[in-house]
N, C-alpha and C positions, 0 to 999 in steps of 0.2 A: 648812221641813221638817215633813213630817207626823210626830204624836206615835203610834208603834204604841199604845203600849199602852189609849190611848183609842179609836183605829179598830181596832184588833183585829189588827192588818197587821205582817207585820215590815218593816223598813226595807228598802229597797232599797238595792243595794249603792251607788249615786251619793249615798246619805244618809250612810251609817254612814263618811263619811272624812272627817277633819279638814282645815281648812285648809291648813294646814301642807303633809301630804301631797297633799293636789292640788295648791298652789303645784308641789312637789319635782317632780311628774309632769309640770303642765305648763312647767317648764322646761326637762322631758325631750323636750316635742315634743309631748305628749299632748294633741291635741286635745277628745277629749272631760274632762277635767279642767279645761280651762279653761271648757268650756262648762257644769258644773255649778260653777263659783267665779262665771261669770256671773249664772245661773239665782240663786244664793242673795246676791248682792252686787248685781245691779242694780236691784232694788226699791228701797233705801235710796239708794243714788247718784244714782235718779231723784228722788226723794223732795227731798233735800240740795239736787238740783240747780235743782226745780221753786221751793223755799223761797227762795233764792238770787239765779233769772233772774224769777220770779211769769210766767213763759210757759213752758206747754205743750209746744208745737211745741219752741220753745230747748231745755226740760229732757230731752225727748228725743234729739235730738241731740246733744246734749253728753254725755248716757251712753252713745251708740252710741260718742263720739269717746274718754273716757274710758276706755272697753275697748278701743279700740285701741290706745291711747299703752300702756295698762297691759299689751296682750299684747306689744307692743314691750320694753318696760321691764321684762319679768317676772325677768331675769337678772339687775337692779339691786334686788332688795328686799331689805332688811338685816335685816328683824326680820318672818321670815312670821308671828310670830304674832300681828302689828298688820295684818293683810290689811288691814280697815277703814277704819284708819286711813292707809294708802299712797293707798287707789285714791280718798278723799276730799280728799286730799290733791291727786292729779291731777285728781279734779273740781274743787275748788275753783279750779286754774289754768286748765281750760277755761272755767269761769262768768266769772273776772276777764278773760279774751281777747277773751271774746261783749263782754262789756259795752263795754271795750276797744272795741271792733269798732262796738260799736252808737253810743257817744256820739260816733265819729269820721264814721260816716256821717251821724247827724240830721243831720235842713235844721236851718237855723233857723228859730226860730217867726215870723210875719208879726207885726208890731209893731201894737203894738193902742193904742187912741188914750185908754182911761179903765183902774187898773189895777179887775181882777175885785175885787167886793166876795163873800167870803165868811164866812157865820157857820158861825164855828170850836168853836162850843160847842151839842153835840148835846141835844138834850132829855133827859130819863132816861127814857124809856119807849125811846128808841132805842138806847138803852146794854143795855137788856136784852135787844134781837133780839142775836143771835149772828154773825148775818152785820154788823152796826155793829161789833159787836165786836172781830170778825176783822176788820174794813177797819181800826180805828183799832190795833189792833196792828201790825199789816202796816204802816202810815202809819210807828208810831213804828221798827220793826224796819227800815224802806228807811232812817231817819234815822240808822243806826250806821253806822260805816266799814267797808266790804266785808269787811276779814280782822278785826275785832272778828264782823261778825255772824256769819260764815263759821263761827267757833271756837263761839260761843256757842248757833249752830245744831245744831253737833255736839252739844256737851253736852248739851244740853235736848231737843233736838228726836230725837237718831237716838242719844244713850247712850252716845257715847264715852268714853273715861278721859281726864283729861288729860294723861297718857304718848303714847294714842292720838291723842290732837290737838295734842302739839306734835310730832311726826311726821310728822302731817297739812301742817302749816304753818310746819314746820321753826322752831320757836320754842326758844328753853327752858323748860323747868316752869315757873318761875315767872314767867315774861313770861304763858302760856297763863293759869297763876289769874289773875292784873291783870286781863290782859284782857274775862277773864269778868265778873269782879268790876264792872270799871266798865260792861262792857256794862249788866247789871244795874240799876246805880245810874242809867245814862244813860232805862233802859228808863221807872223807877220815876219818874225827873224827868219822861219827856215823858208819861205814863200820868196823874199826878198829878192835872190838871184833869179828866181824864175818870170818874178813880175819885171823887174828892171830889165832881163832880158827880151818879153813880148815885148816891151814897149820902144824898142827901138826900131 
């Protein structure tokens, strides 16, 4: 949503409505209310989704799929003023289906006769490119269990409540803290040799 009062602009009337009421409209039919609950909700759900699959093409698709289960479903939402946290919630069970989907089709790998020797401990000058960085976080982030990362994605990554993420993942409150909490600690254990390494 653009800020008037920094562009000089008033809002356009598809700005100035709350969730809430666009839910209310498009359960009324209203096609264009759904298409700006789109407009302002599927950046983030791509975003969720791309962190999730780490494929492009996938994280697309699954947000086109995401808003359709969600325009299907629009008459099932108990709490519109957790939008966020619903249609996250639905992406989160499309991303678990893909994957679902994906580990039932791989071949299997052709058996290799020596196993791969790799050196698991980066230098610290590679610790410092950004892109090392991002792979070995990615590395440790693919090593939490899907609905640990999923939750802990939300919170960190895209700023939900944990009201809004145990909604998302139909938990209770305090199943959602745990989860977090250990994701966390699991983060900190497999991070561990990589940070103690930069640091010297």
């Amino acid at each position: 949503m653009r800020i008037a009062s920094l562009q000089g602009e008033v809002p356009s009337a598809r700005d100035r409505h709350s969730d809430e009421e666009l839910l209310s409209r498009a359960c009324a039919g209203d096609a264009e209310a759904f298409r700006v609950i789109f407009d302002r909700q599927a950046p983030g759900v791509r975003r969720f989704l791309g962190d999730l699959l780490r494929d492009d093409a996938a994280a697309d698709e699954g947000t086109q799929e995401t808003f359709v289960r969600a325009h299907q479903r629009l008459p099932t939402i108990e709490e519109p003023g957790k939008l966020q946290g619903w249609l996250f919630g639905i992406a989160r069970m499309v991303s678990f289906e893909h994957l679902r989907r994906k580990r039932r089709d791989a071949l299997p790998a052709a058996p290799v006769d020596e196993p791969l020797q790799i050196d698991r401990a980066p230098s610290p000058e590679a610790l410092l490119l950004s892109a090392e960085s991002d792979r070995v976080l990615d590395g440790a982030l693919a090593n939490l269990a899907e609905e640990r990362r999923a939750a802990l994605l939300m919170r960190i990554d895209h700023g939900l409540g944990y009201g809004e993420i145990a909604s998302a993942m139909g938990w209770p409150l305090q199943k959602v803290k745990n989860e977090i909490h250990r994701a966390r600690l699991q983060l900190r254990v497999s991070l561990a040799g990589y940070l103690d390494e930069g640091a010297r």
